[in-house]
C-alpha positions as CSV (number, residue, x, y, z in Angstrom):
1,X,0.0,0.0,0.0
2,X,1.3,3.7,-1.1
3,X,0.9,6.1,1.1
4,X,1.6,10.0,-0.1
5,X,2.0,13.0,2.5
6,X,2.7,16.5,1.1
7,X,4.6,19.0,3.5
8,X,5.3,22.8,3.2
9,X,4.3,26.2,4.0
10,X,0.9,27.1,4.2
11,X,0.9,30.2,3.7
12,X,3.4,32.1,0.8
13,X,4.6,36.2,-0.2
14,X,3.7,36.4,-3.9
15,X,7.8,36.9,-4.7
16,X,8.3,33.8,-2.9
17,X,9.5,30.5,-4.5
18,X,7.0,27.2,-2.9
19,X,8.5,24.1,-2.5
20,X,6.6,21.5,-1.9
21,X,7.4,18.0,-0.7
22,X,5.8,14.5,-0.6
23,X,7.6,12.0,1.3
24,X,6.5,8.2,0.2
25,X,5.9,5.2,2.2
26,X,4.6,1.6,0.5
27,X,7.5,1.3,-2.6
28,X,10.7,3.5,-3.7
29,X,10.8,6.6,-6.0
30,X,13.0,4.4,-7.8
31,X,12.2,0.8,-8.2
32,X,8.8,1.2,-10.4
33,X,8.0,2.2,-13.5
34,X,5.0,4.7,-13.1
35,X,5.0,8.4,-12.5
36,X,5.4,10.2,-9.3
37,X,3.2,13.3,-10.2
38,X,1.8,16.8,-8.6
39,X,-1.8,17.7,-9.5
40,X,-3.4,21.1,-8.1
41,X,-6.9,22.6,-7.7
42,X,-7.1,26.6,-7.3
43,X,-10.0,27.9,-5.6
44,X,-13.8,26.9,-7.6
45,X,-11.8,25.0,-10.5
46,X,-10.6,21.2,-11.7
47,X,-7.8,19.3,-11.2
48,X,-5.1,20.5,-12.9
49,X,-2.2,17.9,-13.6
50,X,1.2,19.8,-13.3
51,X,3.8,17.4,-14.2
52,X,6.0,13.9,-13.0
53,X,9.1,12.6,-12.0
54,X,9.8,8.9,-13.4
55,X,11.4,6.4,-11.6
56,X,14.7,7.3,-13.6
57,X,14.3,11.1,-12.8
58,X,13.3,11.9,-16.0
59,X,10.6,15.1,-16.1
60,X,7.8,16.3,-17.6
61,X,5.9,19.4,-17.5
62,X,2.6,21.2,-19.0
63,X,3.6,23.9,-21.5
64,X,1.5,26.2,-19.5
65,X,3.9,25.8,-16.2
66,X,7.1,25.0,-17.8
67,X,8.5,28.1,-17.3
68,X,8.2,28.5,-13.6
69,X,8.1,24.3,-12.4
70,X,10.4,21.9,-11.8
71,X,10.3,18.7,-9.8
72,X,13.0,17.2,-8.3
73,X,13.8,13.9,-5.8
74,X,15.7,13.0,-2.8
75,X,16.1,9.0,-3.5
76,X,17.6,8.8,0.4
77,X,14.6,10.5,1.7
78,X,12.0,8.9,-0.7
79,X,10.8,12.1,-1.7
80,X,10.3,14.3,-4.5
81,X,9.2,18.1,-4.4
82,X,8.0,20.4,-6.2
83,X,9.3,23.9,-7.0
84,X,7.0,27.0,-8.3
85,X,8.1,30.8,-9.0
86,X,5.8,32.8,-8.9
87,X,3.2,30.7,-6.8
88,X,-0.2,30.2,-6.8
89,X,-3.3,30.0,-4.4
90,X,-4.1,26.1,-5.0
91,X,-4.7,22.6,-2.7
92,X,-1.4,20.9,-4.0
93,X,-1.2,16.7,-3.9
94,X,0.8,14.6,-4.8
95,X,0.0,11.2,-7.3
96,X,1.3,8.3,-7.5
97,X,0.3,6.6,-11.1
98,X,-3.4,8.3,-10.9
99,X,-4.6,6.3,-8.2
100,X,-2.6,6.8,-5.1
101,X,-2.9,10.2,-3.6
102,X,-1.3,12.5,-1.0
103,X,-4.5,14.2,1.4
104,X,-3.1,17.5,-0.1
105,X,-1.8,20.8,1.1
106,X,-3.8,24.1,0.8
107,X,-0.9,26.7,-0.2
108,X,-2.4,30.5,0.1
109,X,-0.5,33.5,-1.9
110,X,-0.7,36.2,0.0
111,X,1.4,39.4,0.7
């Protein structure tokens, strides 16, 4: 059984960079061959599917957020995070393989 938790600051200054992290449990960030992803929901919207780390550390992005994201792992932690510039007002969770998710992390841009 997977098990994802998401950690960070709440509560971010607009200029600010978020980093968020999601620390695993269940199976290693690198011993399987699906996607270890970050999906967000702003306030009154979808899902929106930001990007994934594979199990090799290979990336992948949206066009939309490619700009400003990038994801990165700790393979002695078990954990991969996410970094945005500039933020935005969203519940962050982490995915693993579209079925295993993190309980999410409300992150609120304010200055």
């Amino acid at each position: 059984q997977v098990q994802l938790k998401e950690s960070g600051p709440g509560l971010v200054k607009p200029s600010q960079t978020l980093s968020l992290t999601c620390t695993i449990s269940g199976d290693s960030i690198t011993t399987t061959y699906y996607t270890w992803m970050w999906i967000r929901q702003p306030p009154g919207k979808g899902l929106e599917w930001m990007g994934f780390i594979g199990y090799d550390g290979s990336t992948y992005y949206i066009p939309s957020l490619k700009s400003r994201t990038s994801i990165s792992r700790d393979t002695s932690k078990n954990q991969f995070s996410l970094h945005l510039s500039p933020m935005d007002t969203a519940v962050y969770y982490c995915n693993y393989a579209f079925y295993y998710w993190g309980q999410g992390t409300l992150v609120t841009v304010s200055s």
